[in-house]
N, C-alpha and C positions, 0 to 999 in steps of 0.2 A: 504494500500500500504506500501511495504518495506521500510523503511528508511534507507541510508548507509552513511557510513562516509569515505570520500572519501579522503586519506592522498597523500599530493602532494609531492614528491621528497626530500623525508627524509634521504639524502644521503651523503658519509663521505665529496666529494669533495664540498658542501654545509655549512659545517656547519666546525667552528674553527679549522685553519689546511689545509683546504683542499683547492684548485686550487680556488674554485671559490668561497669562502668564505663568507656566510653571517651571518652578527654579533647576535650574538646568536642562530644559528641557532639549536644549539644542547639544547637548553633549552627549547625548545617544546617536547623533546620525553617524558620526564614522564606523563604529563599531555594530548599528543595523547594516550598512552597508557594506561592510567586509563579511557579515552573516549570510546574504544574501545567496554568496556563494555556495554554501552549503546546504541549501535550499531544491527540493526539485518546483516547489513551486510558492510563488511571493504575492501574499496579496495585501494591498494597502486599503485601510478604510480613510472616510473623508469626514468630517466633521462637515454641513453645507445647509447651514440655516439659513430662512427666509429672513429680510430685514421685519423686524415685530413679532420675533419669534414668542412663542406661550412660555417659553423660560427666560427670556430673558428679564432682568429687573427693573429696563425701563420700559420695558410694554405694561409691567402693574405700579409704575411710579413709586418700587422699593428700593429698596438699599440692595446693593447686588451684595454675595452671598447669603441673605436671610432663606426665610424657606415659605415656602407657601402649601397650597394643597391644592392637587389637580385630580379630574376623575380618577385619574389612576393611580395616586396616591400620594405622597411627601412628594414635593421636587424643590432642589436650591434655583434660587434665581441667578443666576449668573449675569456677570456686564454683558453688553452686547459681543459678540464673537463670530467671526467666521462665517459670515453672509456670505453668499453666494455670489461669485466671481470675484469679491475681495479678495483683496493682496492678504490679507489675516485670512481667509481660506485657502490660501495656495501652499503646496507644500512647501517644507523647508528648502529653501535653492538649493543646497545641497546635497539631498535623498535624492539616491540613486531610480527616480520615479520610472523611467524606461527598462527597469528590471522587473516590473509587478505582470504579473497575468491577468489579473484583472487587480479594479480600483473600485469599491464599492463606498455609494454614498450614505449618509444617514443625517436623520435631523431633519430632513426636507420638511416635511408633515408642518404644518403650520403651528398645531394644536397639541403635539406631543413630542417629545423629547425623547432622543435615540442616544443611552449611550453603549448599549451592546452593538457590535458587529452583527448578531441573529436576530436580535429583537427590537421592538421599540418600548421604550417604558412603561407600556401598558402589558409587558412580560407575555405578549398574544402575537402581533402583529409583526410576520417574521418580514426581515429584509431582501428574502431570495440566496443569502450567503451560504445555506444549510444543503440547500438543492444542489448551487453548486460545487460545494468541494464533494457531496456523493456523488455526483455524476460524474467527477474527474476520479474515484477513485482514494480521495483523502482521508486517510484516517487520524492523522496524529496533526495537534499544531503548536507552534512554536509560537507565544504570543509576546509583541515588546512593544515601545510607545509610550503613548502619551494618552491621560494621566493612570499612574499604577493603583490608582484608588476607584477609579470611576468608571473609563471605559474599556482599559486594561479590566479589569477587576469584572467590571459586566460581561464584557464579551468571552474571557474565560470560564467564569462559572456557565453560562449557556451552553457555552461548546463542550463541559462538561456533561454538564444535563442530556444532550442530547446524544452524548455517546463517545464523542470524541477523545483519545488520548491529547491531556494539555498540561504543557510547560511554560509557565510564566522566566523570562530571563530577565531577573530582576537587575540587573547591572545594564540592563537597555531600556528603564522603564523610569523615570522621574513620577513621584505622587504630586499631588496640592497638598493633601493631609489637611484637610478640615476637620474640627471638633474630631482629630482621634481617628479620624476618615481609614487611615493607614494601616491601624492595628487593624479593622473592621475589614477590612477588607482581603487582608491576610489571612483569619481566623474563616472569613467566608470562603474564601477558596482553597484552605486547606480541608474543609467541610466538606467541599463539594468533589473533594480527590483531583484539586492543580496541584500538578507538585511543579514549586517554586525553586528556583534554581538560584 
């Protein structure tokens, strides 16, 4: 079975400088992209929300990271990020982007907030990512990026859930670590059988 390396939102509004900032975040590309190599197959997700996205903090005129409540349950409000065809959504310029087999987006949805690669935060509404790595034959993934708490963290436990052998490589994965976010997220995915490397 295929094995892929599965690179979680490696993106400018992500890493120093950018709207939604996580520290160090730009010090994972050289070392995703030497990984690459060893890869039979790479796919990159995209962080790619509408401008007046349902999470963001100034669509409900809050303080960005408070929290609110959405059908589907808790959600942080976040600064505005990673609209769509912004320079804060394009990847980092230097992710080796021409190495991926596919580029899967999320977040689009107006109304709800994607931070798994499989799901949307309403833990129902899958992205299509699932169909395809079974129809390429994927069993195992390699998952790094950005951030290690949130969509690192979602998209692994998923791909858990749904059957997948998964490795978080935490030395290519920078957290935010909100209110403890870190521990929580850790404790979740060693629950859910990631083994974290």
């Amino acid at each position: 079975m295929t094995h892929a390396l599965l690179v979680i939102d490696v993106q400018n509004d992500f890493c120093p400088g950018g709207a939604l900032a996580v520290a160090g975040g730009d010090e994972v590309v050289p070392g995703i992209n030497a990984a690459m190599a060893d890869f039979e197959a790479v796919i990159l997700t995209q962080d790619w929300h509408p401008a007046g996205h349902s999470s963001f903090a100034s669509t409900h005129d809050a303080e960005p990271m408070s929290m609110t409540e959405m059908p589907y349950g808790p959600q942080v409000l976040w600064p505005d990020h990673c609209i769509q065809g912004s320079d804060g959504a394009s990847f980092h310029p230097d992710l080796h982007v021409d190495r991926a087999d596919l580029i899967i987006r999320k977040g689009y949805n107006p109304v709800i907030d994607s931070y798994s690669a499989f799901f949307e935060n309403d833990k129902k509404t899958p992205t299509g990512l699932e169909g395809y790595l079974r129809t390429r034959g994927i069993a195992s993934l390699t998952l790094v990026g950005l951030a290690t708490d949130f969509c690192v963290n979602y998209s692994a436990v998923d791909a858990a859930k749904l059957g997948f052998a998964v490795t978080v490589q935490q030395e290519l994965c920078r957290a935010i670590d909100l209110n403890d976010s870190l521990k929580a997220a850790k404790d979740g995915m060693h629950a859910a059988g990631v083994s974290l490397t």
